[in-house]
N, C-alpha and C positions, 0 to 999 in steps of 0.2 A: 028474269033469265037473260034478256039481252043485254041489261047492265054487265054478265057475268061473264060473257062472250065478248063484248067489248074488252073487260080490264084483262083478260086470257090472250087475245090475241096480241096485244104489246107484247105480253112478257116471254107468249111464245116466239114471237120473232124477237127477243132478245135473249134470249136461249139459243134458238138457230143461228144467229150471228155471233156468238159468243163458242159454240161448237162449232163453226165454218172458221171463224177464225185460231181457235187452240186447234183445230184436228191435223193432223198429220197430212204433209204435203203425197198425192200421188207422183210426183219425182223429187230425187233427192235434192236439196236444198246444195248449192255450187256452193264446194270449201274453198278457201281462199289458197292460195298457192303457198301463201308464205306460210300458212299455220298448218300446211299439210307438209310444206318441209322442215319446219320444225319438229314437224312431229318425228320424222324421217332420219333425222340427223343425231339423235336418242341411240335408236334403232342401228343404223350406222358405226355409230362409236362400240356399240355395244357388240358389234360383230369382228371389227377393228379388233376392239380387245380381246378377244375367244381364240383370233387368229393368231394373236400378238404372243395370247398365253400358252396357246400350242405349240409353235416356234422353240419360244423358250422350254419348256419343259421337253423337247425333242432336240435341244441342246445343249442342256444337263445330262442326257440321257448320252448323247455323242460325248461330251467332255468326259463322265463318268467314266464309259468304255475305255475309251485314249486312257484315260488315267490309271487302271486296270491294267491295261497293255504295256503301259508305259515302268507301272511297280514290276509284271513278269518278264521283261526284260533285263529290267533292272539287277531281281535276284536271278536270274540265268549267267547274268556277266558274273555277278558276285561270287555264285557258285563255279563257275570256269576257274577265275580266278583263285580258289582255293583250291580247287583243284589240280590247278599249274602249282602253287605254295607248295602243295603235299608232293607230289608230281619231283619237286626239284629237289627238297628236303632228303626223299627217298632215293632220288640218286646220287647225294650228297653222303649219305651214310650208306648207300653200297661201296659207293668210292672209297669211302675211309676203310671199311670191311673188307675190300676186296686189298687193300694197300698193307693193310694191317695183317693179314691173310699169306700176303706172298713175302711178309716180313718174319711171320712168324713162319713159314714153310722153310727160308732159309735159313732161318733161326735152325732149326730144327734138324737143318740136313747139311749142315755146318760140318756137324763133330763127325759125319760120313765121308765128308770127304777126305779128309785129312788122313 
């Protein structure tokens, strides 16, 4: 039995040294600066771009508007502008109506006087 005890106690203290060395530190283990900003610089780009992508899609969103603004303008002149067409057309042919009018009146009041 002390044979048994002997070959036991090596292997226990090669167990316990074997658990003392794999177990987990009670404080954490110091990361290195450069692999904690690398790690950081991922992260970084990746907030870069979210910011990058918000910008742009909130200036699409500004061009879009402009754009919109820019066509209802556009047909407002267009329609002004026909407007004025119609506008001059029709006092173009009251003109002629009204000439044709005081032509035919004298026509008409011709043979009265005489």
């Amino acid at each position: 039995m002390r044979d048994f005890f002997v070959f036991v106690s090596p292997v226990t203290n090669l167990i316990g040294a074997f658990r003392a060395r794999n177990a987990a530190p009670e404080a954490p283990a110091a990361i290195p600066v450069s692999i904690t900003h690398s790690l950081s610089v991922p992260c970084q780009r990746e907030a870069e771009l979210a910011d990058a992508q918000a910008r742009q899609a909130d200036s699409r969103v500004t061009a879009d508007a402009a754009l919109q603004a820019t066509q209802a303008a556009e047909d407002r002149a267009m329609m002004a502008e026909r407007a004025a067409a119609l506008a001059e057309r029709e006092v173009g042919f009251y003109k002629a109506l009204n000439v044709r009018l005081l032509l035919d009146c004298r026509m008409s009041l011709s043979p009265l006087r005489s």
